[in-house]
Structure formats: C-alpha cells, structure tokens
MIVEX-855997 format. One record per residue: residue in three letters; chain; x, y, z of N, C-alpha, C in turn. Coordinates in nm, 4 decimals. Each point is the difference from the previous one (the first is absolute). Layout:
% residues N
vovex ALA	kolvo A	n.xx X	n.yy Y	n.zz Z	ca.xx X	ca.yy Y	ca.zz Z	c.xx X	c.yy Y	c.zz Z
...
***
This chain:
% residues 127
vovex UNK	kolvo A	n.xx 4.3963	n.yy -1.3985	n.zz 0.6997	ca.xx -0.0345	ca.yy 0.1226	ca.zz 0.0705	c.xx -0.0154	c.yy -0.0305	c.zz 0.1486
vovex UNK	kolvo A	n.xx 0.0588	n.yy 0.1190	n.zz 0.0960	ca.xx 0.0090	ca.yy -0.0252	ca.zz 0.1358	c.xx -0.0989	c.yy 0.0864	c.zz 0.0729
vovex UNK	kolvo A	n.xx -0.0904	n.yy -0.0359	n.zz 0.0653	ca.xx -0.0189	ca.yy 0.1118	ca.zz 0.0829	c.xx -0.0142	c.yy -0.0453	c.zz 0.1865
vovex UNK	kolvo A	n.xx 0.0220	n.yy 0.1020	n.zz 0.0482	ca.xx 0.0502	ca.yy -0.0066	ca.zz 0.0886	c.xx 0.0278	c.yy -0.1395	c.zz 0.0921
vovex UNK	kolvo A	n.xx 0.1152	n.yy -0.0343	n.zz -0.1277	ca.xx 0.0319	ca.yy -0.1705	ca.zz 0.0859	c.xx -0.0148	c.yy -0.1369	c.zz -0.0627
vovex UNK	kolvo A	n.xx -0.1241	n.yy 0.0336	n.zz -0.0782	ca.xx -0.0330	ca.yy -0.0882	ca.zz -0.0728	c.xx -0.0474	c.yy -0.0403	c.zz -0.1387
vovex UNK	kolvo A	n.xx 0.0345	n.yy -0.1160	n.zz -0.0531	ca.xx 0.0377	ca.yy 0.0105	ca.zz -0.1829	c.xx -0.1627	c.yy -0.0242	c.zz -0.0573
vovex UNK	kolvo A	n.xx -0.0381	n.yy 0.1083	n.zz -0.0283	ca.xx -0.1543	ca.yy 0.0209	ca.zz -0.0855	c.xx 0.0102	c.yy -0.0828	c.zz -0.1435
vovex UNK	kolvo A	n.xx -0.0666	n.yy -0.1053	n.zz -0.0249	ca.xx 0.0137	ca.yy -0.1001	ca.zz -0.1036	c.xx -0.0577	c.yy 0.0688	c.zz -0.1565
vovex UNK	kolvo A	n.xx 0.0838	n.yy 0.0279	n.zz -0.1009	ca.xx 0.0109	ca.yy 0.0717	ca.zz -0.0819	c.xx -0.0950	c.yy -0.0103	c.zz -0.1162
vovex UNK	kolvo A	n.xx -0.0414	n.yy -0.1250	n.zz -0.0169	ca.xx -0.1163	ca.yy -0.0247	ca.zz -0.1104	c.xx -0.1746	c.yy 0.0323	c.zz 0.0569
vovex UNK	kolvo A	n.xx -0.0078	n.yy -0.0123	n.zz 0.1189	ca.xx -0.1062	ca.yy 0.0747	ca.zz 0.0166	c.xx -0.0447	c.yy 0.1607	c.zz -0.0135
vovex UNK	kolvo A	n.xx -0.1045	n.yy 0.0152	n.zz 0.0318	ca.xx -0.0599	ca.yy 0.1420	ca.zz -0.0103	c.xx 0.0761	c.yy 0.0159	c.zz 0.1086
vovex UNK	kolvo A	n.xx -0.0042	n.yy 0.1615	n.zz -0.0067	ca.xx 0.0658	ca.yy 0.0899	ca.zz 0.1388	c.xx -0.1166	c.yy 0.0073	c.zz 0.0635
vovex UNK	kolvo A	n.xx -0.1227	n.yy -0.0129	n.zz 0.0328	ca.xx -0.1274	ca.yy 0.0070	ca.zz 0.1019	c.xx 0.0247	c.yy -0.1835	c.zz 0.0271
vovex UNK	kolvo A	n.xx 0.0419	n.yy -0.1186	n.zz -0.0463	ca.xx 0.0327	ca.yy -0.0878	ca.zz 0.0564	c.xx 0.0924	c.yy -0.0300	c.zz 0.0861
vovex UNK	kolvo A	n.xx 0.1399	n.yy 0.0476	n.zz -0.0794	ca.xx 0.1374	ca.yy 0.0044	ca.zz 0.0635	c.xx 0.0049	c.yy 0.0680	c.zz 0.1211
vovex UNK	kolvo A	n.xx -0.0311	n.yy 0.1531	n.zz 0.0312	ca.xx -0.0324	ca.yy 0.0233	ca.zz 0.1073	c.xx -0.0835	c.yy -0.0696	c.zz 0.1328
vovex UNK	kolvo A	n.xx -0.0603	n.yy -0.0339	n.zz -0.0144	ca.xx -0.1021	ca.yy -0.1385	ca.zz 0.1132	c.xx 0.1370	c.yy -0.0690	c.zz 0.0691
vovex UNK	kolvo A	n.xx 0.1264	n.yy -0.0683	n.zz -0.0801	ca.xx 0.0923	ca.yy -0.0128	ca.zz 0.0924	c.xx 0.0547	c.yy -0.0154	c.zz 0.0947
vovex UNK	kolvo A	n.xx -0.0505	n.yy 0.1708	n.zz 0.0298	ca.xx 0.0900	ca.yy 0.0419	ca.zz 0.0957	c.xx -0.0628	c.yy -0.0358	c.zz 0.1562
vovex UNK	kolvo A	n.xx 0.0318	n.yy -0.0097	n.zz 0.0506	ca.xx -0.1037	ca.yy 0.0266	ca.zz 0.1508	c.xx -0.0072	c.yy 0.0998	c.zz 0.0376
vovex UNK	kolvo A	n.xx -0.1692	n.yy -0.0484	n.zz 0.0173	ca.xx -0.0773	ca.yy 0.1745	ca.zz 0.0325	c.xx -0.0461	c.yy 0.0593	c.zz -0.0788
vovex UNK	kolvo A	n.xx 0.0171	n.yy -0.0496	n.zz -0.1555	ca.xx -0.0493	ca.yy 0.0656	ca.zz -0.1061	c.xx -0.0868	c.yy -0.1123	c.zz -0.0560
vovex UNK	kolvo A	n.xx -0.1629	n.yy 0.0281	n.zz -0.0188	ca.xx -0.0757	ca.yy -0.0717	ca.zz -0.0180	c.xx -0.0393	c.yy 0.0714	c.zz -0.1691
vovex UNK	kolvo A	n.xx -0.1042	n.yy -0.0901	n.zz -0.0697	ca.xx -0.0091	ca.yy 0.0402	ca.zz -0.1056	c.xx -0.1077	c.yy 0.1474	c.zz 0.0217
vovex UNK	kolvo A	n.xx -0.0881	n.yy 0.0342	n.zz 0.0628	ca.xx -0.0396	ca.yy 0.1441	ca.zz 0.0359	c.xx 0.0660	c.yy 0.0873	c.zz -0.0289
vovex UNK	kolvo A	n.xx 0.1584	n.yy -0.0170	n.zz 0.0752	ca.xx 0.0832	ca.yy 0.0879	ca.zz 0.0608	c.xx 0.0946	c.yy 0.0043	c.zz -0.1427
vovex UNK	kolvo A	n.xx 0.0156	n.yy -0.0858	n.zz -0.0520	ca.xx 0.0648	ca.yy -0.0022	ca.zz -0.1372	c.xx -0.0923	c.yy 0.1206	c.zz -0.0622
vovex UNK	kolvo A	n.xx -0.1242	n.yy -0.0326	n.zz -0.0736	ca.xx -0.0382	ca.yy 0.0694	ca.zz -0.0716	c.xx 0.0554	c.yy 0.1743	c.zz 0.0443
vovex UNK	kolvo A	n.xx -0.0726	n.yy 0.0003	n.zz 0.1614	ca.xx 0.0308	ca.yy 0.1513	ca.zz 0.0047	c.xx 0.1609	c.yy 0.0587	c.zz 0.0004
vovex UNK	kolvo A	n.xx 0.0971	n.yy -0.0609	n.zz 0.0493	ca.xx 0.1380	ca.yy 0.0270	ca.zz -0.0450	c.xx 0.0089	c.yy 0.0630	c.zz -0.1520
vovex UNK	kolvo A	n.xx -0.0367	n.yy -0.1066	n.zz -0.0984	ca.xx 0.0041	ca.yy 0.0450	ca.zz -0.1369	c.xx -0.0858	c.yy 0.0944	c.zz -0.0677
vovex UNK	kolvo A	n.xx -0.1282	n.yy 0.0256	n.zz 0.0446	ca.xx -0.0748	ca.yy 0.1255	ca.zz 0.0515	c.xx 0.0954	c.yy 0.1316	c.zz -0.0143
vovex UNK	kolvo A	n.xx -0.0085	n.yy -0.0254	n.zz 0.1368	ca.xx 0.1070	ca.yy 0.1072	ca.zz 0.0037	c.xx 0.1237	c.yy 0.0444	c.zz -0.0653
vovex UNK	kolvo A	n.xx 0.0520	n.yy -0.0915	n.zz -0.0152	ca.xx 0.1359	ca.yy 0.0405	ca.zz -0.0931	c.xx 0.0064	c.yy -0.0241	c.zz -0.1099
vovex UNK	kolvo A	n.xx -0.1635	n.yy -0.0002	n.zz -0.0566	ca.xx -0.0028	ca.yy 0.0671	ca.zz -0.1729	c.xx 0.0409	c.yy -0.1457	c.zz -0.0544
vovex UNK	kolvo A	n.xx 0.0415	n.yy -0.0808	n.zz 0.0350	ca.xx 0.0387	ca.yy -0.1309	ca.zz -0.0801	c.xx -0.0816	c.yy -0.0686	c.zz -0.0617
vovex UNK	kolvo A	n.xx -0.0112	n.yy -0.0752	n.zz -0.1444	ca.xx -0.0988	ca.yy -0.0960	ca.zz -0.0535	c.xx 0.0011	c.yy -0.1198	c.zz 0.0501
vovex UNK	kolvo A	n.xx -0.1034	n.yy -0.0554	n.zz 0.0747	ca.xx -0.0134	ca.yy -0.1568	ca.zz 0.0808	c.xx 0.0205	c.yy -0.1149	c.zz -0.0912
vovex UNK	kolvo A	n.xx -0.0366	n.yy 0.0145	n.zz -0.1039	ca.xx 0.0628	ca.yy -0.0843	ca.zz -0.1028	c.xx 0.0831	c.yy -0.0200	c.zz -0.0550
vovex UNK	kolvo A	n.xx 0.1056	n.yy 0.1107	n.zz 0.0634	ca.xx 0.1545	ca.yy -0.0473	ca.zz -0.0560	c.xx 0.0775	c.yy -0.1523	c.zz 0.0615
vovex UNK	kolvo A	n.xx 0.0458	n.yy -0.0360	n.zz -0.0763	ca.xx 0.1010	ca.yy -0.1177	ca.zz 0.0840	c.xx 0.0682	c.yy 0.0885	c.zz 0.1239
vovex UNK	kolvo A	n.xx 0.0653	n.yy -0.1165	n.zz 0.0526	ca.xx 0.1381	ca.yy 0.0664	ca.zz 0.1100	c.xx 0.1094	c.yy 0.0101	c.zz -0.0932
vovex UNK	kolvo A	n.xx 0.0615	n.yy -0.0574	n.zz -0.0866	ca.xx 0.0959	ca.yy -0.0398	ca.zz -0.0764	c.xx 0.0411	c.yy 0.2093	c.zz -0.1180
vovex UNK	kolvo A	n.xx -0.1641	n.yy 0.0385	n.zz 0.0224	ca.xx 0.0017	ca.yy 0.0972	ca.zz -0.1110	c.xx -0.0308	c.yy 0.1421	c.zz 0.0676
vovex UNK	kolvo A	n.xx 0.0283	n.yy -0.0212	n.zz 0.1230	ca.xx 0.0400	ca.yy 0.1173	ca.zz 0.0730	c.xx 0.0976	c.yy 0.0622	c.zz -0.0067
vovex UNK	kolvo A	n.xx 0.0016	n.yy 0.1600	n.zz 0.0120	ca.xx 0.1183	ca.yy 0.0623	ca.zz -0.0348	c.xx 0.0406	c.yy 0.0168	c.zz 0.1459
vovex UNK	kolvo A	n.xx 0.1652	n.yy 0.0362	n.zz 0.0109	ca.xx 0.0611	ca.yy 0.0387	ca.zz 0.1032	c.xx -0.0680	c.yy 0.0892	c.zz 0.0988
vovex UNK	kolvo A	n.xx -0.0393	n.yy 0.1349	n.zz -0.0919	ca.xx -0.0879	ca.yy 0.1203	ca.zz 0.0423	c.xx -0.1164	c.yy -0.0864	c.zz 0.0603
vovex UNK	kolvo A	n.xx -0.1131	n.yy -0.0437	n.zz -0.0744	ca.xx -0.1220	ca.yy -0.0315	ca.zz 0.1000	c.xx 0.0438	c.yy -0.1175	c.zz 0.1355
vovex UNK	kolvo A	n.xx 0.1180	n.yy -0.0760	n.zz -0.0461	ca.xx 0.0308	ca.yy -0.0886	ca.zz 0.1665	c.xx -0.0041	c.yy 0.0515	c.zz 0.1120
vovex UNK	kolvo A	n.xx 0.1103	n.yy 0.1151	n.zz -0.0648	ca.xx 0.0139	ca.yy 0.0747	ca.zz 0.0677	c.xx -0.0881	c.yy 0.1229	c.zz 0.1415
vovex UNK	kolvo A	n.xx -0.1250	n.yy 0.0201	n.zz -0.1009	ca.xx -0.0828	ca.yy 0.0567	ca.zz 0.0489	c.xx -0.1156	c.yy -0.0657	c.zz 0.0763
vovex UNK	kolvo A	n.xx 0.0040	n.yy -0.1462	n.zz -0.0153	ca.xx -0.0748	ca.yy -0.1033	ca.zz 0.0865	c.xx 0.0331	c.yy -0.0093	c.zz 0.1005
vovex UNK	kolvo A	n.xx 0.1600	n.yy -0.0067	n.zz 0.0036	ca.xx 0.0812	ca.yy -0.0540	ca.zz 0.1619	c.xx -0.0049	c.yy 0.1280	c.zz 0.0926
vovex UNK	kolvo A	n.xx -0.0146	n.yy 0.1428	n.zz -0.0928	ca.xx 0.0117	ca.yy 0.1129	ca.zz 0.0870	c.xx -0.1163	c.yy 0.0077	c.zz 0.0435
vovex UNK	kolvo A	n.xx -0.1325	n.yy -0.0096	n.zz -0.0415	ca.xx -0.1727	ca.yy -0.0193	ca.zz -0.0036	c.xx 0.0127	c.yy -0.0812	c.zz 0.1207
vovex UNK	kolvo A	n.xx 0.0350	n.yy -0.1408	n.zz 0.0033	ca.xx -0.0308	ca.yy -0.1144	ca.zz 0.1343	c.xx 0.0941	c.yy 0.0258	c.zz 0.1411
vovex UNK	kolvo A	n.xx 0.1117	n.yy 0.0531	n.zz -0.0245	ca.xx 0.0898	ca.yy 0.0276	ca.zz 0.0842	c.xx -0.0759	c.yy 0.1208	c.zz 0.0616
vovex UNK	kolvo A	n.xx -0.0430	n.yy 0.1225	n.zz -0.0591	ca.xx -0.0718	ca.yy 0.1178	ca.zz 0.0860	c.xx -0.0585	c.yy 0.0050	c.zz 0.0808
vovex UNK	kolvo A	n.xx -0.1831	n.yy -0.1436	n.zz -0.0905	ca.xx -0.1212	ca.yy 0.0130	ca.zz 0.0353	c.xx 0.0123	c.yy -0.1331	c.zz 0.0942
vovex UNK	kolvo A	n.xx 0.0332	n.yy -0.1175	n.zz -0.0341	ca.xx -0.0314	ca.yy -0.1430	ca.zz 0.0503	c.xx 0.1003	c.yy -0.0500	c.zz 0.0816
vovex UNK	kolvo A	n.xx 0.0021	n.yy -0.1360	n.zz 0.1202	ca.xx 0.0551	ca.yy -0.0552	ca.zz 0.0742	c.xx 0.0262	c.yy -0.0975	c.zz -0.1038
vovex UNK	kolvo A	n.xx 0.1087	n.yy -0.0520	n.zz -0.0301	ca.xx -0.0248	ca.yy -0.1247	ca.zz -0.0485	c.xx 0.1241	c.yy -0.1441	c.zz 0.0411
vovex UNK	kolvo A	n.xx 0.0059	n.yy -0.0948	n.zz -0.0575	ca.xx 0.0637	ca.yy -0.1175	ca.zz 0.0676	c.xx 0.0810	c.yy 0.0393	c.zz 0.1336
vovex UNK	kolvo A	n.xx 0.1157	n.yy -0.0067	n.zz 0.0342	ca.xx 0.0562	ca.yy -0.0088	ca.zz 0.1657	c.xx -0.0769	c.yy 0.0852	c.zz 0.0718
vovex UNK	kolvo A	n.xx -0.0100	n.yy 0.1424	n.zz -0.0542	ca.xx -0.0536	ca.yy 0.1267	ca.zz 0.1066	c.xx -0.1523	c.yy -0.0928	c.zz 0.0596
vovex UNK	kolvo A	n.xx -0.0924	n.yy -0.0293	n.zz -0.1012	ca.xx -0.1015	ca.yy -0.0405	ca.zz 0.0156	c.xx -0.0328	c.yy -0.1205	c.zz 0.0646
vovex UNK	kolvo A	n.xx 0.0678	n.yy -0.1225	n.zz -0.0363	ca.xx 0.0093	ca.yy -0.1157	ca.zz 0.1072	c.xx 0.0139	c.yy 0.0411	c.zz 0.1336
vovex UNK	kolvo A	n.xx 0.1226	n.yy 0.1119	n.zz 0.0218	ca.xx 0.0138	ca.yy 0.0472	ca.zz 0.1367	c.xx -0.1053	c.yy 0.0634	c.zz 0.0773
vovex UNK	kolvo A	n.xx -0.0418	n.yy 0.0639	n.zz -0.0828	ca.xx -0.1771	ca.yy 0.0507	ca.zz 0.0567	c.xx -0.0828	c.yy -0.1205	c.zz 0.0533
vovex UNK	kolvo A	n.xx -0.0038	n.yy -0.0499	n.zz -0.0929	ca.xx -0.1301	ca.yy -0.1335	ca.zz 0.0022	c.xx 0.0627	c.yy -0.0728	c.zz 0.1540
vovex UNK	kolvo A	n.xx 0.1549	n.yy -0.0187	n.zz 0.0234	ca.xx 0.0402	ca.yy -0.0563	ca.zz 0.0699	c.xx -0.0266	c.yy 0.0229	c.zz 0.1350
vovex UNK	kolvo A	n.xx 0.0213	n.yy 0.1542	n.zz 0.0179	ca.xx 0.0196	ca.yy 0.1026	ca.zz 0.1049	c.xx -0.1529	c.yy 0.0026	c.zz 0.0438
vovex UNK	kolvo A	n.xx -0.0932	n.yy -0.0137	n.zz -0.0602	ca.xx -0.2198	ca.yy 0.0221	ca.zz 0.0214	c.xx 0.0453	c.yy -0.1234	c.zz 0.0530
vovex UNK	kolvo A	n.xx 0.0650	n.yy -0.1618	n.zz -0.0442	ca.xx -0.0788	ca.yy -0.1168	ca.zz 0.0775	c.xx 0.0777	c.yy 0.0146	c.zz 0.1559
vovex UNK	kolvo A	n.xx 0.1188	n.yy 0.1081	n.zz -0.0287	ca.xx 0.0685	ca.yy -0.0649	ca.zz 0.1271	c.xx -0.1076	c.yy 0.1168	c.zz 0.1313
vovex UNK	kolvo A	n.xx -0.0284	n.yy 0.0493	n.zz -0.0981	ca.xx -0.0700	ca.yy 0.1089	ca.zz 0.1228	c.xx -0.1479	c.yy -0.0713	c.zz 0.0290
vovex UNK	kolvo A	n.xx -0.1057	n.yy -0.0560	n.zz -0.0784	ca.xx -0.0765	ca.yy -0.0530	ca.zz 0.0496	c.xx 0.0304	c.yy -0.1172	c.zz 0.0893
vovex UNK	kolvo A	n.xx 0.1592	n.yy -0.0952	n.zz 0.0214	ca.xx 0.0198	ca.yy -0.0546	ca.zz 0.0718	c.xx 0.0410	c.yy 0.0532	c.zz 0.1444
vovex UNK	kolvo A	n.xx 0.0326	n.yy 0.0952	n.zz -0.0523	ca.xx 0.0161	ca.yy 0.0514	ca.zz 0.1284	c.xx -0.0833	c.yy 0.0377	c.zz 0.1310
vovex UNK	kolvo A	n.xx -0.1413	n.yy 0.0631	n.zz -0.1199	ca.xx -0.0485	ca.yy 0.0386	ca.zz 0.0564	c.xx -0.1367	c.yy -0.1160	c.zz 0.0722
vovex UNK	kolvo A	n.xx 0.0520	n.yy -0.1141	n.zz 0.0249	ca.xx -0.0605	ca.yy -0.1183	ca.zz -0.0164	c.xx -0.1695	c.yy 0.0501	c.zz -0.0617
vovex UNK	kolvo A	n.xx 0.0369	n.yy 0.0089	n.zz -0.1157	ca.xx -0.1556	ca.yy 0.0531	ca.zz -0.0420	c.xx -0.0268	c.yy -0.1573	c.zz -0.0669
vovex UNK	kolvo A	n.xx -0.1439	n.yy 0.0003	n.zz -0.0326	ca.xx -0.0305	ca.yy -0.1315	ca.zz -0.0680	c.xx 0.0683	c.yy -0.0977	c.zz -0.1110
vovex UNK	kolvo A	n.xx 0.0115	n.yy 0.1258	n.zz -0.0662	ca.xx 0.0709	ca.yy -0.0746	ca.zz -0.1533	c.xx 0.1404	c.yy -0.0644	c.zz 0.0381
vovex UNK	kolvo A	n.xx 0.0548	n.yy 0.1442	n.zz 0.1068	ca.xx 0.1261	ca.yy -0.0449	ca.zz -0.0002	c.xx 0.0899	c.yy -0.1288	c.zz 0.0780
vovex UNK	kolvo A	n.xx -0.1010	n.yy -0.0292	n.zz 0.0566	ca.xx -0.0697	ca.yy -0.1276	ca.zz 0.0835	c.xx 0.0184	c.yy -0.1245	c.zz -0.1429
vovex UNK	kolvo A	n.xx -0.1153	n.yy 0.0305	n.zz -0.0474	ca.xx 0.0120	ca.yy -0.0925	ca.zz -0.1292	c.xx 0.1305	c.yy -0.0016	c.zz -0.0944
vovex UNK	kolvo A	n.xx 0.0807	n.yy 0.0996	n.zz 0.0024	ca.xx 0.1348	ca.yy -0.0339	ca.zz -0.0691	c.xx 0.0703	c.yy -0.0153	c.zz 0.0480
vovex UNK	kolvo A	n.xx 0.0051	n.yy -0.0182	n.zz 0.1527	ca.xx 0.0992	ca.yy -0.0728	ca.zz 0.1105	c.xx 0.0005	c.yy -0.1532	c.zz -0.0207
vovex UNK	kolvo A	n.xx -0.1449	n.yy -0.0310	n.zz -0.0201	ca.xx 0.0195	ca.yy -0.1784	ca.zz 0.0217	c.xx -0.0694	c.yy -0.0051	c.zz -0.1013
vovex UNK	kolvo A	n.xx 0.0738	n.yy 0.0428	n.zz -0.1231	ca.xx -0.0523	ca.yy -0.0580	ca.zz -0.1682	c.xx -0.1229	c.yy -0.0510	c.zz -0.0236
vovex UNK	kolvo A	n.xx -0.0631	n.yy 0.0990	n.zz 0.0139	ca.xx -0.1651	ca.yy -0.0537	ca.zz -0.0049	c.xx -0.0551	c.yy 0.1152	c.zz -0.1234
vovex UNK	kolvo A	n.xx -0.1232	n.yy -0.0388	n.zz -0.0333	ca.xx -0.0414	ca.yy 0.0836	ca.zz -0.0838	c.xx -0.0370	c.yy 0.1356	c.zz 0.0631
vovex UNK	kolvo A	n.xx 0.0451	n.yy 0.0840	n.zz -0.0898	ca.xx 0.0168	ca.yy 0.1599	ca.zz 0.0707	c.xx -0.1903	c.yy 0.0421	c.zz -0.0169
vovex UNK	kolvo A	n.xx -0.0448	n.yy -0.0296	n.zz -0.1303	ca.xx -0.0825	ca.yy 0.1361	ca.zz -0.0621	c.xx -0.1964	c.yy -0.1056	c.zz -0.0125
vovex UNK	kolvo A	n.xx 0.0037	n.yy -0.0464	n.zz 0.1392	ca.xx -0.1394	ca.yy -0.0704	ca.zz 0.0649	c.xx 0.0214	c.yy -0.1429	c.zz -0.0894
vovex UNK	kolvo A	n.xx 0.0838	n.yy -0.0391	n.zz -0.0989	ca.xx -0.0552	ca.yy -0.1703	ca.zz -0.0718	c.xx -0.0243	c.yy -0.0911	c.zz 0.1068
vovex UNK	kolvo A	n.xx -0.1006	n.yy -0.1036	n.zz -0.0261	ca.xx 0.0031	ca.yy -0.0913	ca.zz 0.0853	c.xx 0.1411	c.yy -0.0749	c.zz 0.0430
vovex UNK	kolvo A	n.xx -0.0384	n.yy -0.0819	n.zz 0.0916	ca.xx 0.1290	ca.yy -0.0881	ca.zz 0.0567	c.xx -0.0503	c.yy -0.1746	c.zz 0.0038
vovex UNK	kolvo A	n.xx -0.1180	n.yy -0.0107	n.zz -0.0203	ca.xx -0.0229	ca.yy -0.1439	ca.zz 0.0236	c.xx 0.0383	c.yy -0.0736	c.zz -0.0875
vovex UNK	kolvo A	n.xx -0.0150	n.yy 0.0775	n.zz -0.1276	ca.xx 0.0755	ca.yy -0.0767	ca.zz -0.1448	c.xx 0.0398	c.yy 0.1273	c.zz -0.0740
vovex UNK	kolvo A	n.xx 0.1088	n.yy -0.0371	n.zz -0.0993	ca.xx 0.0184	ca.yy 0.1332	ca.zz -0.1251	c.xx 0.0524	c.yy 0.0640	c.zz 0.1033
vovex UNK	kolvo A	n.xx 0.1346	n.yy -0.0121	n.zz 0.1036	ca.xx 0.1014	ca.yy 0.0734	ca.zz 0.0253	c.xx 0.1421	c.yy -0.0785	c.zz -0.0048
vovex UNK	kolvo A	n.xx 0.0187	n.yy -0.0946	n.zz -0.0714	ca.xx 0.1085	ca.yy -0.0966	ca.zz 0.0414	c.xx 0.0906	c.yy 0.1063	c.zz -0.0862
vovex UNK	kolvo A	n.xx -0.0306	n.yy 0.0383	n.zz -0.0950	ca.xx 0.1945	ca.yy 0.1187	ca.zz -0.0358	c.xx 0.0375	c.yy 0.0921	c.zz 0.0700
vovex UNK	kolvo A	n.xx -0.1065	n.yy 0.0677	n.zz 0.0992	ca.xx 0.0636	ca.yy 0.0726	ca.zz 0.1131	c.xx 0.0978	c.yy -0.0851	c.zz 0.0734
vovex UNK	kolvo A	n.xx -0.1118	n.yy -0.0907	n.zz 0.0737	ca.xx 0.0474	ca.yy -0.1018	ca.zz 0.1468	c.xx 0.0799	c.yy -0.1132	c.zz -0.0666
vovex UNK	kolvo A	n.xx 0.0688	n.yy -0.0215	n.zz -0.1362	ca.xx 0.1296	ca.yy -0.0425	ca.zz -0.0406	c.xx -0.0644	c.yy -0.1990	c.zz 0.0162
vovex UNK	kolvo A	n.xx -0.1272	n.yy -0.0277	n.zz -0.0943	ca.xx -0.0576	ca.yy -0.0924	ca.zz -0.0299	c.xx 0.0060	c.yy -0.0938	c.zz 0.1166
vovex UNK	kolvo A	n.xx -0.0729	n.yy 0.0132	n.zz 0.0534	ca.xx 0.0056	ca.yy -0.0398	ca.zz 0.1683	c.xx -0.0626	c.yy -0.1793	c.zz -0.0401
vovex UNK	kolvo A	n.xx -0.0824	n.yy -0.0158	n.zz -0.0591	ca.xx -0.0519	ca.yy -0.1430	ca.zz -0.0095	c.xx 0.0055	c.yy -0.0507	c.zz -0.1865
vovex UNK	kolvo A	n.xx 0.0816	n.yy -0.0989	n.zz 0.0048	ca.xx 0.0821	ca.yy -0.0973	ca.zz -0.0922	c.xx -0.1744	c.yy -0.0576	c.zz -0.0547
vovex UNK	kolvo A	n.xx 0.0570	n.yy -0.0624	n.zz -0.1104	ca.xx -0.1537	ca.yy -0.0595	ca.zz -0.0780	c.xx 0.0163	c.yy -0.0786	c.zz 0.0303
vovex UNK	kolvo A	n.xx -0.0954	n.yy -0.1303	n.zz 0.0166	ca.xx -0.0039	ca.yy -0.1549	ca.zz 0.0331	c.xx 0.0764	c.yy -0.0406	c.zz -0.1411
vovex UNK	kolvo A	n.xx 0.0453	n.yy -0.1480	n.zz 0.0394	ca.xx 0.0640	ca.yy -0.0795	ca.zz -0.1116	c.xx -0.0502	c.yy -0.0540	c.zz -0.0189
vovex UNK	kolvo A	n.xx 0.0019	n.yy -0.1344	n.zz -0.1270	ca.xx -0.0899	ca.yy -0.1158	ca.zz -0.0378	c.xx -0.0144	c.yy -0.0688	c.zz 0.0847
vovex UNK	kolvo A	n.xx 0.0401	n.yy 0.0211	n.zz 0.0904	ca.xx -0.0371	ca.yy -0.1141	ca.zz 0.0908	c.xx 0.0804	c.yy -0.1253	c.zz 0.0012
vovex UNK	kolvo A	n.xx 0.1078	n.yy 0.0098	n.zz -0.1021	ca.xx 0.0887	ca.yy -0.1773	ca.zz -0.0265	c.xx 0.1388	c.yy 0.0640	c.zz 0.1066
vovex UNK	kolvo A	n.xx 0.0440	n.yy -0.0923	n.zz 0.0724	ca.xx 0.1283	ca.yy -0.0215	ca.zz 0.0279	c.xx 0.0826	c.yy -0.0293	c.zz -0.1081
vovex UNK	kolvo A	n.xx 0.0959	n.yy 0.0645	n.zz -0.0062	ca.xx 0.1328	ca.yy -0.0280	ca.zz -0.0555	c.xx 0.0656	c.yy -0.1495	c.zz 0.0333
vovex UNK	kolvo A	n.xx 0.0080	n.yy -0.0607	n.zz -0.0839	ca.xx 0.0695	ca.yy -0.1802	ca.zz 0.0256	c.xx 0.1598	c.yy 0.0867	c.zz 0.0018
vovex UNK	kolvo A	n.xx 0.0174	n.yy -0.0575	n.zz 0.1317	ca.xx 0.1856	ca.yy -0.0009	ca.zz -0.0106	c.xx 0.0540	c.yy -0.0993	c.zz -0.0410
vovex UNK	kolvo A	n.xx 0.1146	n.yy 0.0426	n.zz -0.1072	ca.xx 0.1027	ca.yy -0.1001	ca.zz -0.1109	c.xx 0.0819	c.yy -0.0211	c.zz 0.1254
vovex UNK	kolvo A	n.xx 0.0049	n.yy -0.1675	n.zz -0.0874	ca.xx 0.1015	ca.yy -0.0733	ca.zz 0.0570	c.xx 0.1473	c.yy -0.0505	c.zz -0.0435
***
C-alpha cells in the first residue's frame, strides 16, 4: 500500500503503519482513522481499496505532509536566518538550536569535535 509516496509496511496495524509517513505522528494517526470511520486494529495488508482510499483523500485535504512539509520546516529556518534572529544564528553554525548546553552533550550537533583518549600504547611498526 502507497500513500502519498510511500510504501506503508503491511503486517502492522494501520494506527502503526501510518506513523511512516512524515508528519504523521501516532496522535495524528489515531485521529485520521477517527475520522474516517476505520478500525485501528486492522492490519495495512486488510484494508480495502475504498477505506485507502478515503485516508489519502482525509490527509491530502486536512494535513501537510512529507515534501510540502519539509519545505515548510525549511522555509521557518531560512527565515529565522534571515532574520538573524537567535536560533537562526544557532542553525547557521550548527550549534544547538533549543537552549542544550554546549560544554558537554553537544558533540552530534558540532559533528564529535573531541576523539576519546587511547590506551596509551604506541603501535610497534613491522619490520
């Protein structure tokens, strides 16, 4: 099963399979299927044409989801850069955006800036 783009894995629940997608969190799952009358405990695999159907028309109406939505997310950082506002400051020079410290517990932002010590032995070079 496809939805918009992408292959929803068939042995799970449809309130799992949906999560997927980007932009669709499990919250946002439940209320999709909410709405469109669907049982959350169905597999993906045991969906009919008709209810797919009525999911992709449901998310396509109400929700942003994968490209449209990255482009959003994209378009807010380029404007807080622009607007040299703080954060956008912080996602200029890969720093932590949302206050974490920086003295330690940021090296996956700043791309592991300090290596661990070694045993301490030199390597004997073969002769």
């Amino acid at each position: 099963m496809r939805i918009s783009g992408i292959n929803i894995p068939d042995n799970k629940k449809v309130e799992v399979s949906l999560t997927y997608i980007y932009g669709i969190g499990p919250t946002l799952s439940k209320r999709i299927l909410g709405a469109t009358k669907i049982d959350s405990d169905k597999r993906a695999k045991d969906l009919t044409p008709d209810e797919v159907s009525k999911i992709k028309e449901f998310i396509e109406k109400n929700y942003k989801i994968e490209g449209e939505l990255r482009q959003v997310v994209k378009q807010n950082i380029n404007l807080l850069k622009d607007l040299k506002a703080y954060r956008g400051i912080r996602h200029m020079r890969n720093l932590p955006v949302r206050g974490q410290r920086t003295k330690t517990n940021s090296r996956t932002v700043r791309g592991n800036v300090r290596k661990t010590a070694g045993s301490g032995k030199r390597k004997v070079e073969l002769k």
